[in-house]
C-alpha positions in Angstrom: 262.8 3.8 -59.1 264.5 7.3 -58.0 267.9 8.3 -59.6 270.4 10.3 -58.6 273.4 12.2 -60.5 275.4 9.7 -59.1 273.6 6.8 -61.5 275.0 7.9 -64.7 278.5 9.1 -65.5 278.6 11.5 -67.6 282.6 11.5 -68.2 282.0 8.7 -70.2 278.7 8.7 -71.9 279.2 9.0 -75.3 277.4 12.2 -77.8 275.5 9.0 -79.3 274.3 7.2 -75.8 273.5 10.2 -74.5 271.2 11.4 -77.4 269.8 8.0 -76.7 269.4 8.5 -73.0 267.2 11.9 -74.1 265.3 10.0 -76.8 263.9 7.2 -74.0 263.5 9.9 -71.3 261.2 11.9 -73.9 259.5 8.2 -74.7 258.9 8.1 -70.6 257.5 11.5 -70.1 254.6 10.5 -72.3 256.1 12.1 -75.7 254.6 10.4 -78.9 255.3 10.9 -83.1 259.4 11.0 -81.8 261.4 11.5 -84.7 265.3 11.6 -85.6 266.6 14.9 -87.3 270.4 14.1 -88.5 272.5 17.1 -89.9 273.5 20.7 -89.2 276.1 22.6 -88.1 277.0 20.9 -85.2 276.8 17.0 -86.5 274.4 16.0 -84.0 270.9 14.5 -84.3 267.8 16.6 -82.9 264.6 14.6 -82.0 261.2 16.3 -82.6 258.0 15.0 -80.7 254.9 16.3 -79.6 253.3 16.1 -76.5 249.6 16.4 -75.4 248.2 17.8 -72.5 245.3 19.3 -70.9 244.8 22.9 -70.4 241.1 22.9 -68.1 240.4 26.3 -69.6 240.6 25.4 -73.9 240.9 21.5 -73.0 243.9 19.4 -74.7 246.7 21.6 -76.1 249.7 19.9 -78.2 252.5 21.1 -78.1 256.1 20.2 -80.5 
């Protein structure tokens, strides 16, 4: 299914549902070991994941 900037509004997305929304996006572009970091300056939550891929020169490179 193809989205357009149109399919979410951002006016009203909540900070929470929109770190949400980049959680499952990471989740759907193949990102694994996803993890919740709460805290800092700004009172907002970082996610930290790693993703794998395949460099055909050294062979699979992962990346956090």
């Amino acid at each position: 299914m193809l989205f357009d900037e149109d399919d979410i509004n951002f006016a009203v997305l909540s900070s929470d549902r929109f770190e949400e929304l980049c959680f499952d996006l990471l989740l759907r572009y193949g990102f694994q070991n996803l993890v919740w970091r709460r805290g800092g300056s700004d009172s907002g939550r970082d996610i930290e994941g790693s993703l794998t891929t395949n460099n055909s020169l050294i062979g699979d490179v992962s990346e956090k």
